[in-house]
N, C-alpha and C positions, 0 to 999 in steps of 0.2 A: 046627250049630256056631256061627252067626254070633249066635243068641237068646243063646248061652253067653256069650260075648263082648260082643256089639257093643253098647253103648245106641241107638245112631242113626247115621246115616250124610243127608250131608247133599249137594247140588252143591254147586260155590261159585262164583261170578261171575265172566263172563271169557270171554275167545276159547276158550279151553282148555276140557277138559269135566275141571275137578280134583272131586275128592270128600275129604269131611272126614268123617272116621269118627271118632264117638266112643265110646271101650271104658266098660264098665261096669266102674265106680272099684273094687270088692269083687276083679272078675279081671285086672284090670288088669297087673299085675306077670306073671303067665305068660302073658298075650296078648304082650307086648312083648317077651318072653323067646322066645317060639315063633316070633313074627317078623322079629327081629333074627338068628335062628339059619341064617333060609333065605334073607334078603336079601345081596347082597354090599355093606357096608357102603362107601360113599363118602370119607365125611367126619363127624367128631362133632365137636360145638360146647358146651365147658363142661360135658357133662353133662348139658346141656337139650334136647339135641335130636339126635337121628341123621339122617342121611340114607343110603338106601342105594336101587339095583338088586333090584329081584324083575321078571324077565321084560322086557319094554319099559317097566314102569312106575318111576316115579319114586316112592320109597314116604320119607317124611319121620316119622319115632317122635318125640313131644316126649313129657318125663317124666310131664308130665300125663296121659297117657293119651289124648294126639288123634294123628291119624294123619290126616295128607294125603298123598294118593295122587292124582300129576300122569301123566299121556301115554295117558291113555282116551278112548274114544268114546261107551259107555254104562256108564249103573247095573249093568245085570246083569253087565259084565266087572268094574266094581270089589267087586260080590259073591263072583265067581269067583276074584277072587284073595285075597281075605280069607278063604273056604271053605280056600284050596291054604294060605295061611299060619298059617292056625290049628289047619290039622288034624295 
C-alpha cells in the first residue's frame, strides 16, 4: 500500500522522532481523502493544512501532499500507521 501512495518518507530533526511523509503528487488527492476519513480532525487552518489524532500520533495533512506525523518512536511504527491509514 505505502509504494501506491507514499513517494518518501523522511525523519526530521529534533528531540522528537517526527517523520515527514511525502505522497506521490498523481495519488495525492485520495491518499488525503482516506486519511483525513480515519483521523479525528483537530483543528484546519485556511484550507492548507489539517491537523488531526490517528491513535497516539499527531498526524498534520498540508494540501501539498506532505504529511507530518509527531509522537513516534521508530520508522517502522510511522509505516504502520500510514499502511492502517491508507488501507
Amino acid at each position: 500500500m505505502l509504494e501506491e501512495y507514499v513517494s518518501r518518507i523522511e525523519e526530521a530533526c529534533g528531540a522528537e522522532r517526527d517523520f515527514i511523509v511525502i505522497l506521490k503528487y498523481a495519488k495525492r488527492e485520495d491518499a488525503m481523502k482516506k486519511i483525513l476519513e480515519k483521523c479525528k480532525i483537530e483543528r484546519t487552518l485556511s484550507g492548507v493544512l489539517v491537523k488531526g489524532r490517528y491513535k497516539d500520533a499527531e498526524v498534520s495533512v498540508f494540501r501539498t501532499g506532505k504529511l507530518i506525523i509527531k509522537g513516534l518512536k521508530e520508522r517502522k511504527e510511522a509505516e504502520q500507521i500510514l499502511e492502517e491509514l491508507l488501507a
